[in-house]
PAZAPA-4460 file (N, C-alpha, C; in steps of 0.05 Angstrom, whole numbers, plus 32768, in hexadecimal, padded with zeros to 4 digits):
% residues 69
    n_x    n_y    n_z   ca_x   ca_y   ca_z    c_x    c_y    c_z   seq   type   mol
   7EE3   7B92   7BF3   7F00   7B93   7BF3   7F0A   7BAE   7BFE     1      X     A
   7F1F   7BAC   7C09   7F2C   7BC5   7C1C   7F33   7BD6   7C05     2      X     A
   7F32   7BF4   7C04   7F41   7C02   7BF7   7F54   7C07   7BFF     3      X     A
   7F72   7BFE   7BEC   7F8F   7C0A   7BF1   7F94   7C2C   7BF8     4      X     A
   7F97   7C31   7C10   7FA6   7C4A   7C0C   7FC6   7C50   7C0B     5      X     A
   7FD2   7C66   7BF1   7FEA   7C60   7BEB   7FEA   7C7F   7BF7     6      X     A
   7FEA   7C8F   7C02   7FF6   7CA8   7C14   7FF6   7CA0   7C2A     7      X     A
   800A   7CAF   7C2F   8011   7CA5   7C54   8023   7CBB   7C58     8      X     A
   8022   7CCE   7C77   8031   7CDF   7C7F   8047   7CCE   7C87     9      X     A
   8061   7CD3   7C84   807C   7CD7   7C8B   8086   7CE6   7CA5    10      X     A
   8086   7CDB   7CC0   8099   7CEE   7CD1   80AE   7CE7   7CD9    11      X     A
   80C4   7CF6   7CCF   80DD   7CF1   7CD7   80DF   7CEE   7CF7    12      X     A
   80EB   7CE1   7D00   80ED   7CD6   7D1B   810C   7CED   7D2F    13      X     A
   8112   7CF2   7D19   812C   7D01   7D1C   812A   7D26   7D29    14      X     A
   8120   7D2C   7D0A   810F   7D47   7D17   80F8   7D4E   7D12    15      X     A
   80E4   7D40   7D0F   80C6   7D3D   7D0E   80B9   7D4A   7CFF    16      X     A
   80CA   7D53   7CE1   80BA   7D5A   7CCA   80A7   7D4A   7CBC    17      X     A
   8096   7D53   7CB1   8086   7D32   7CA4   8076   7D40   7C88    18      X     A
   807E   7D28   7C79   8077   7D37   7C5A   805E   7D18   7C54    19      X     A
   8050   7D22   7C43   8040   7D16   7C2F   804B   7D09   7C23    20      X     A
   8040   7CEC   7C1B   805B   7CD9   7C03   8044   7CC2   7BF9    21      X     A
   8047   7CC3   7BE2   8035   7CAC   7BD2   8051   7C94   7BD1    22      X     A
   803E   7C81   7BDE   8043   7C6E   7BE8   8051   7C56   7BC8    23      X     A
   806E   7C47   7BBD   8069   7C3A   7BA7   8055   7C26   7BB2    24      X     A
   8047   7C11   7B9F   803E   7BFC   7B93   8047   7BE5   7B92    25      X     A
   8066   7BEB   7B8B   806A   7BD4   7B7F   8088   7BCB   7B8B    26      X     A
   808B   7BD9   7BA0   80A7   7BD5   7BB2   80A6   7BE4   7BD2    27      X     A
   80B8   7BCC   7BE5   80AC   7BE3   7BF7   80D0   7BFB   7BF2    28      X     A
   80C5   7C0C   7C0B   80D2   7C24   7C06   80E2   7C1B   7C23    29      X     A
   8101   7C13   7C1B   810E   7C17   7C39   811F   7C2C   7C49    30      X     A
   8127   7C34   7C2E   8130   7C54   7C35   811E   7C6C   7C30    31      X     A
   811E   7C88   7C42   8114   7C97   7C3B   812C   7CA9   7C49    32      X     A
   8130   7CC4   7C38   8143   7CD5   7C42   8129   7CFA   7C45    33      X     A
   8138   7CFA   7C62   811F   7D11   7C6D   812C   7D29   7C5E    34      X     A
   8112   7D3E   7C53   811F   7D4C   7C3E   811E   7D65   7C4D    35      X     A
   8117   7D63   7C71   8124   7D7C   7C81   813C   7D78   7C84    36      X     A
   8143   7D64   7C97   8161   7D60   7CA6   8170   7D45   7C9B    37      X     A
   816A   7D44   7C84   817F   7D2F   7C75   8179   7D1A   7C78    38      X     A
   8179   7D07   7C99   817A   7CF4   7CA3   8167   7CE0   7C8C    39      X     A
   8174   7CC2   7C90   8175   7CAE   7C7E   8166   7CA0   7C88    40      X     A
   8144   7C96   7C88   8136   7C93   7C9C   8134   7C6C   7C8D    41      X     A
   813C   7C55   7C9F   812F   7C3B   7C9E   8125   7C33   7CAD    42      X     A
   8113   7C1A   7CA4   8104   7C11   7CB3   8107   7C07   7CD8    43      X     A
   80F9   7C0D   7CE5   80FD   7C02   7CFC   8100   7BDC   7CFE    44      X     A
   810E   7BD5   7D0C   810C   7BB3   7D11   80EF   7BA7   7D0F    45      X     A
   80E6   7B9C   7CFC   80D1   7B87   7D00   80BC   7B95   7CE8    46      X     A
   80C7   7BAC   7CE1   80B9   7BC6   7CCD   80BF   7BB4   7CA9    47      X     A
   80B4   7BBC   7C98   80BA   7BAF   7C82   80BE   7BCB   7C73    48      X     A
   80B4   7BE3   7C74   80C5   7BF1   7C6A   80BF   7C17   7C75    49      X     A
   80C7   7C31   7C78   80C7   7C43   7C77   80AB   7C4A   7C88    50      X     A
   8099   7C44   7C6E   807E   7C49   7C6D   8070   7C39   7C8C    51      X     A
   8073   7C25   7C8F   806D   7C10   7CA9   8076   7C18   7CC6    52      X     A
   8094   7C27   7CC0   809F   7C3C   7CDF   8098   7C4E   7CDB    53      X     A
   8092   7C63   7CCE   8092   7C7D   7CD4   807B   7C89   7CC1    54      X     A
   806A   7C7A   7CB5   804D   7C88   7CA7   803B   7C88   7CB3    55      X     A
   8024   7C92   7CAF   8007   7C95   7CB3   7FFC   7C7C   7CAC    56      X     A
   8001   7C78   7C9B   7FF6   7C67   7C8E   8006   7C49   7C84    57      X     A
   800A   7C34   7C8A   8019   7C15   7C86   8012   7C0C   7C64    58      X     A
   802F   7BFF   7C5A   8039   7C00   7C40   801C   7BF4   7C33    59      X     A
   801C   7BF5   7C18   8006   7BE9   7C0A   8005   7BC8   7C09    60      X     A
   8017   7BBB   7C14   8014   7B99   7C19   800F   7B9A   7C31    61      X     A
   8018   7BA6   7C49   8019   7BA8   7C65   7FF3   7BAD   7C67    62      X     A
   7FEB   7BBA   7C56   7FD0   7BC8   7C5B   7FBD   7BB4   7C53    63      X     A
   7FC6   7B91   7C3D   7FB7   7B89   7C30   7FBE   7B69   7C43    64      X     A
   7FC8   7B70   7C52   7FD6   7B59   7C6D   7FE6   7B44   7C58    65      X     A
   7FF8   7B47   7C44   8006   7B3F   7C3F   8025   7B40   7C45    66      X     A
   802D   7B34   7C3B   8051   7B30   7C40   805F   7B43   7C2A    67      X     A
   806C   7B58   7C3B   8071   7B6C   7C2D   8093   7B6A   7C28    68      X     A
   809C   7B6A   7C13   80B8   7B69   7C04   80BC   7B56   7C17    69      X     A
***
């Protein structure tokens, strides 16, 4: 069985800061607000959440090829 990974870098698309973020479990994440330049970061079209546009690493259902939120 695959091991879940729940960290995933964050880069803001805006001004290309990028922070470390433990990933929830048990929801996806559709907002994230960048804690350089404010900006209110969602998902891209076809994205299911935050983590899926702009992480390192794809949400913990996305990662288990399930149907995520």
């Amino acid at each position: 069985m695959m091991q879940i990974k729940l960290i995933s870098i964050i880069t803001c698309p805006n001004c290309g800061h990028s922070k470390e973020e433990k990933m929830p479990t048990d929801a996806c994440q559709f907002f994230y607000e960048c804690v350089n330049c404010k900006a209110v970061l969602k998902p891209k079209p076809g994205d299911c959440c935050v983590y899926c546009s702009f992480g390192t690493v794809k949400c913990p259902p996305s990662q288990q090829k399930q149907k995520c939120c």
